[in-house]
N, C-alpha and C positions, 0 to 999 in steps of 0.2 A: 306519696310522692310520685310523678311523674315521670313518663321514661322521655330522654331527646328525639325528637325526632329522625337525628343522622343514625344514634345508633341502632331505633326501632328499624329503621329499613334494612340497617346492617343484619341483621337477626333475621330479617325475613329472607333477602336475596341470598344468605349468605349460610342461612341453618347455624347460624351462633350462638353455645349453650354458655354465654354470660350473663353474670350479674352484672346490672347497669343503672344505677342511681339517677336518682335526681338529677338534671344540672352538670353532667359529669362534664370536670375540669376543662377537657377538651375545647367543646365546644358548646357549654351551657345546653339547655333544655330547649331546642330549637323550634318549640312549636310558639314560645315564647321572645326569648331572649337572644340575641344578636348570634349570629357566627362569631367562636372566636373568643365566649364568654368563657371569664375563668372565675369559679366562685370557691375554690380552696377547700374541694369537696371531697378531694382524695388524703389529705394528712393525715397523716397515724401520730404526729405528737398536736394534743391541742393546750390551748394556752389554759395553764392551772386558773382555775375561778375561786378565788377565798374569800369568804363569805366574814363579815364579821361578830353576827351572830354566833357561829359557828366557831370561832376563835375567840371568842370570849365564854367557852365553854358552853354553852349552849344549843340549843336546834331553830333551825330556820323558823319564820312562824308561816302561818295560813298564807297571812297577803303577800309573804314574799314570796314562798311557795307560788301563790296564782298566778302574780307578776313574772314569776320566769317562766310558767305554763306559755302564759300570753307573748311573753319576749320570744317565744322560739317558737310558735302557732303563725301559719299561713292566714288564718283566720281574721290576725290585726291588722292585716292590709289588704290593699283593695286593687283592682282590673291587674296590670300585669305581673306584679308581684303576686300576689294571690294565686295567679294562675300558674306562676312559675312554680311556685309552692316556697318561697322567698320567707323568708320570717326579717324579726327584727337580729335573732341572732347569726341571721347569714353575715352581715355587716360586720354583726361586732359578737363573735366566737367566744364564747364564755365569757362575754363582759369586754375582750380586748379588742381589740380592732383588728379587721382582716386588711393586712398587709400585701395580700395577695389577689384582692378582689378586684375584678378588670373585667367590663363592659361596656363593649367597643359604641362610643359616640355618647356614651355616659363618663368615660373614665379616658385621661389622655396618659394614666401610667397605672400601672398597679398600686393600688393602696389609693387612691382617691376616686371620687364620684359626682356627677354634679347631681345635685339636691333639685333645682331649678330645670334639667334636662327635660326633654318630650316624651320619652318613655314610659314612665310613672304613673304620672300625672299632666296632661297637655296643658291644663288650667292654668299649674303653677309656672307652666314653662317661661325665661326673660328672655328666649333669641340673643342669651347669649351663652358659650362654652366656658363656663368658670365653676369646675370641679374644686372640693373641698376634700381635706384628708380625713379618712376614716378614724374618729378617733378611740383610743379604749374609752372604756366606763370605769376603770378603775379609779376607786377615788374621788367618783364625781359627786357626791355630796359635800365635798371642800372645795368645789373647781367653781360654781358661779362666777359668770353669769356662765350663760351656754352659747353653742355654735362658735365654726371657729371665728366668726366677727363677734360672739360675746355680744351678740342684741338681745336675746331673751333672759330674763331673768331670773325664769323659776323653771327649775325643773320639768314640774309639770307639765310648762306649757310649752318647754322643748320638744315633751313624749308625743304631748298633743299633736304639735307642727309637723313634726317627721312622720306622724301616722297620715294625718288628716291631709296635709298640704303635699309633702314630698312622695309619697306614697299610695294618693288616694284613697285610704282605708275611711273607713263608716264610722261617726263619733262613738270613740269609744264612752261607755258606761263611765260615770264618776268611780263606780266600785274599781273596775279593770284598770282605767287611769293611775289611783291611789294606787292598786297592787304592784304597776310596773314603776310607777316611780319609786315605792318600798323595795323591793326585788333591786333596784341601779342602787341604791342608796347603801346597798348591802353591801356591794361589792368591796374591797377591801384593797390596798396597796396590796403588794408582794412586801415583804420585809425585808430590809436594805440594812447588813449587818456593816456597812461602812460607814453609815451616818451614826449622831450620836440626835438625841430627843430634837436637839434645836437645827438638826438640818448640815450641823458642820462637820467634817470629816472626824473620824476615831482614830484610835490606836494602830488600826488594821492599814492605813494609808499609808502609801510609799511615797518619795522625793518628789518626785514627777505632779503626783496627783495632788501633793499639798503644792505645790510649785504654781500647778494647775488653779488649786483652791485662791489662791493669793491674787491670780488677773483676771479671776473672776469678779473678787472686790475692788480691783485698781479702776481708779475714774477713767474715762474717756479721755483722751487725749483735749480733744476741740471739744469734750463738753463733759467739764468735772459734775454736773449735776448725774451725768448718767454712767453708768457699770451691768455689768450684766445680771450683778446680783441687786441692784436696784430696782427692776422687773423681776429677776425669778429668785422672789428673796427665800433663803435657805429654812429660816423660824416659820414662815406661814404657807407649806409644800410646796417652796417656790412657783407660787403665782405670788400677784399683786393686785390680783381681781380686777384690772384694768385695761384697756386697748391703747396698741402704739404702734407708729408706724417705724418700718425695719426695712424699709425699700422694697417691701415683696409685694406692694401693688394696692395697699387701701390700709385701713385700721386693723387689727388683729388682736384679741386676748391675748394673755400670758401664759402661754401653755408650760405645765408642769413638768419637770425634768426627771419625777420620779417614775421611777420604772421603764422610762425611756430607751433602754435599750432594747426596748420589745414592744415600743412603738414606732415604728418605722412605715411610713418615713418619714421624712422633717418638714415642718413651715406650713401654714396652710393650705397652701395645692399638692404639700408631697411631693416638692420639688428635689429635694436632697435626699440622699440614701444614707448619707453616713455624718460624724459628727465634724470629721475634718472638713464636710463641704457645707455646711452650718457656720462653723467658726471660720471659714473662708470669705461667707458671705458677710459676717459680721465686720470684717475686717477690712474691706474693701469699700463696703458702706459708710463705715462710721472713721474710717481712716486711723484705724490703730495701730497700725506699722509694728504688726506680731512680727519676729523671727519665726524659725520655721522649728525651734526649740519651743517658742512660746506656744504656737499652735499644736505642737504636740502634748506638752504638758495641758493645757486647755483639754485639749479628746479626751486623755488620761484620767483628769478631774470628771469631766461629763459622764467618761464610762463608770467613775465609781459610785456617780450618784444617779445614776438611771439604773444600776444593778436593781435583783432583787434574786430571794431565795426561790428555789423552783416555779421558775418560769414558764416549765411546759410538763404536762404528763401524757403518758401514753394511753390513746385512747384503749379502751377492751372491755369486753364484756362486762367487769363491773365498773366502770364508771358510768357504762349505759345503764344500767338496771337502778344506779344510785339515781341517775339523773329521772328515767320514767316513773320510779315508784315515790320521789318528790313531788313528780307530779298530778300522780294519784291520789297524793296524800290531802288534795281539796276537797276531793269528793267523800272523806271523813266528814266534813264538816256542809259541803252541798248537798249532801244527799239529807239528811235530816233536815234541813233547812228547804228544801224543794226550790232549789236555784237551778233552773232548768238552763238557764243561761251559763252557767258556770260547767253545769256537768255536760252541755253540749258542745263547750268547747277543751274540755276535758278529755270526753268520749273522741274529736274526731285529732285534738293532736297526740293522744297517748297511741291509738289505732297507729297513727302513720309511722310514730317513731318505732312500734314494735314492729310491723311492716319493713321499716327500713334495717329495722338490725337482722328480722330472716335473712334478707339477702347479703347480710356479712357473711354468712355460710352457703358456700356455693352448693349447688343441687347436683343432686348424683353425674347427671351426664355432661357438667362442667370439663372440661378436655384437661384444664389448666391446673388443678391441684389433685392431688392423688389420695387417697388414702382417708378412711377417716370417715365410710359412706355413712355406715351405723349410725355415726356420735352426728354428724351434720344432718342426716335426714330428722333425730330427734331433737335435735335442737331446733330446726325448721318445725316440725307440727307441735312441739309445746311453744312456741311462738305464737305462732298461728291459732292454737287456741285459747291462747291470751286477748288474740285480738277479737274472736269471738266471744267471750265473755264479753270484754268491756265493750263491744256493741252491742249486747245485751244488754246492760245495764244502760244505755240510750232508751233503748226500744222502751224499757220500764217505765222510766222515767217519764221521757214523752207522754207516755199512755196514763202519766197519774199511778202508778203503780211501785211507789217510792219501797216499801216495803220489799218485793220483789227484787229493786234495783239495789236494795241494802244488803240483801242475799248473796247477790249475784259478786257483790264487790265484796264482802267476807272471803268468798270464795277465791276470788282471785287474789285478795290480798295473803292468802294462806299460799298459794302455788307460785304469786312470787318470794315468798322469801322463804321458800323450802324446796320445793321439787325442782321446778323450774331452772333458778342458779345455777343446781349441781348439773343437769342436764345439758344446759347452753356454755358453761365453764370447762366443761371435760370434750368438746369440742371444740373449743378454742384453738389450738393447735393448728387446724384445716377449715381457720375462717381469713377474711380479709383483715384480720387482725392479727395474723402472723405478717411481716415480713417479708418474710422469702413468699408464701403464695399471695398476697397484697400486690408487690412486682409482679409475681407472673401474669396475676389475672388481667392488672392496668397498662401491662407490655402488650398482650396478647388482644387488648381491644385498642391501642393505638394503631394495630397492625391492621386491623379491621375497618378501622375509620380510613386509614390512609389507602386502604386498597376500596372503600367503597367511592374516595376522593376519585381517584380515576375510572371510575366507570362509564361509560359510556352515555 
């Protein structure tokens, strides 16, 4: 990952002993991406990813394994995202949508993007400004068609479009294709202990929210064919796998209400924040002369069925190490097989990710956390020589030396799941994944940015 260019000068002019990511929040990766970019790179709670593999007792396989390699690799896309070091999972943060993502003359609010913009891809560019809301992937193997106008039809060829068109990325492989559409296909709702199988409220709902439930199904005033659950019918994950217009400016699929509370924000441009200004516009539109009883009971029902269980968890050191030794786990099966293709892109995004978690532990002459130099210094060089192994195991490989490269990855697979752990976990404490020094350190370079803003 790349450093910004504002805050590389900051460091130079300024003798500044921080850690500074990729993209940071501030003002995105400026050798790239706009002044002003916000890619949601600071969060310490990220959105839970539940795999359904994995909830149905089991473990992920190979292809999904590669497909999420690929879904968070720089690699699958091409000219400025590539260079930003952008993935597919910048957008959509464990499968959900980044609600917070903002790229000034690509995006006219947080949480939307246009697909069509000049940035990307100039090719695809239409001259004109009509961003699209970020959406999760939650659940999207019940969601067809795709995009929020619902024009494509298959998965697949959604993966294809947004790599190849919106993003200028290089055609993907049939293999790499297949693995990310397996890897989306995985992804799973969050479980909503207020529905019952068929979508309709349980035991667990209060007054309000069944009150709620009931004008959900009540017809249109000026048009008994249509209800709101007539579109997001409750038995088939409220869609209707169909496009209809709702006054917001063209056709539109039937986006799903499940989990919706942690898709924000609403309509396809991400016009609304909240459900009251949703069912605001519903009602103005289609002339249903809510009370202001009614519209509330409406939120009430909305928020019970866009719930779900653990919504967010906290990032740290083991959910990183779960997430890079997943995807390590291809090169079990690439290395024997001498898919050079696979272990090269293996080798360059497992590298960056171990690369980017060093710097969750700031280095000895860091100003901003205290304490802790021991356990951070070794948690920094058993990193560090993770990331020289597994550029090892490139070097092999390239050279025809598979054997070697099946060495070299025993090896590493033994110091991640023993030494390594204990070393980067007892550290934790005095990394960017406490809290209290996470603040200090992101305080302490906003103060940097803003005094390098006035410089001369």
């Amino acid at each position: 990952m790349r450093l910004g260019m504002i805050a590389a000068i900051i460091i130079v002019l300024l003798g500044a002993k921080l850690r500074v990511g990729n993209a940071f929040p501030l003002s995105g990766d400026q050798n790239v991406l706009p002044p002003g970019t916000e890619l949601n790179e600071e969060a310490l709670d990220k959105p839970r990813e539940l795999f359904r593999s994995e909830a149905l007792g089991g473990a992920k396989s190979y292809l999904v394994n590669l497909g999420d390699l690929a879904f968070n690799s720089n690699l699958i896309l091409g000219g400025p995202a590539r260079r930003a070091g952008m993935s597919c999972g910048t957008c959509h943060v464990n499968g959900a949508g980044n609600g917070k993502l903002y790229i000034p003359g690509m995006s006219t609010r947080p949480g939307n993007f246009d697909t069509t913009g000049p940035l990307f891809n100039p090719k695809a560019h239409n001259n004109a400004r009509d961003p699209v809301r970020i959406p999760s992937l939650r659940g999207a193997r019940f969601l067809a068609p795709y995009g929020n106008d619902g024009r494509i039809a298959s998965l697949r060829d959604f993966v294809r479009n947004v790599v190849v068109n919106e993003f200028d990325g290089p055609e993907p492989s049939p293999a790499i294709l297949d693995a990310i559409v397996a890897y989306i296909e995985d992804i799973d709702f969050l479980p909503n202990l207020n529905l019952t199988a068929g979508g309709r409220l349980g035991a667990r709902a209060n007054d309000a929210q069944r009150r709620g439930e009931a004008l959900f199904f009540k017809p249109f005033p000026h048009n008994p064919e249509l209800s709101c659950a007539a579109c997001h019918i409750p038995s088939s994950g409220f869609v209707d796998h169909r496009q209809h217009s709702v006054g917001s400016g063209g056709l539109f699929k039937t986006p799903t209400l499940i989990n919706a509370n942690f898709n924000t924000p609403y309509f396809h441009d991400g016009r609304y924040d909240t459900y009251d200004q949703v069912v605001g516009h519903f009602d103005r539109t289609f002339e249903l002369g809510l009370l202001s009883q009614d519209r509330a009971d409406l939120v009430a029902y909305l928020q019970a069925t866009g719930d779900g269980l653990m919504p967010y968890e906290r990032d740290g050191v083991t959910a990183q190490l779960k997430e890079i030794n997943d995807f390590a786990s291809v090169l079990d099966a690439a290395i024997p097989a001498q898919n050079n293709d696979v272990i090269a892109l293996a080798v360059h995004t497992i590298s960056g990710e171990l690369r980017d978690l060093v710097e969750q532990f700031p280095g000895v002459k860091d100003t901003t956390v205290e304490g802790g130099v021991a356990e951070r210094l070794a948690a920094r060089t058993a990193l560090k020589n993770l990331v020289l192994m597994v550029r090892l195991i490139g070097v092999d490989a390239a050279a025809g030396r598979y054997d070697g490269a099946a060495a070299e990855y025993q090896n590493y697979r033994k110091l991640t799941f023993a030494a390594v752990p204990i070393v980067v976990k007892k550290a934790q404490p005095w990394s960017l994944f406490n809290p209290a020094v996470h603040k200090a350190h992101f305080d302490e370079l906003r103060k940097l940015l803003q005094s390098a803003q006035k410089l001369p």
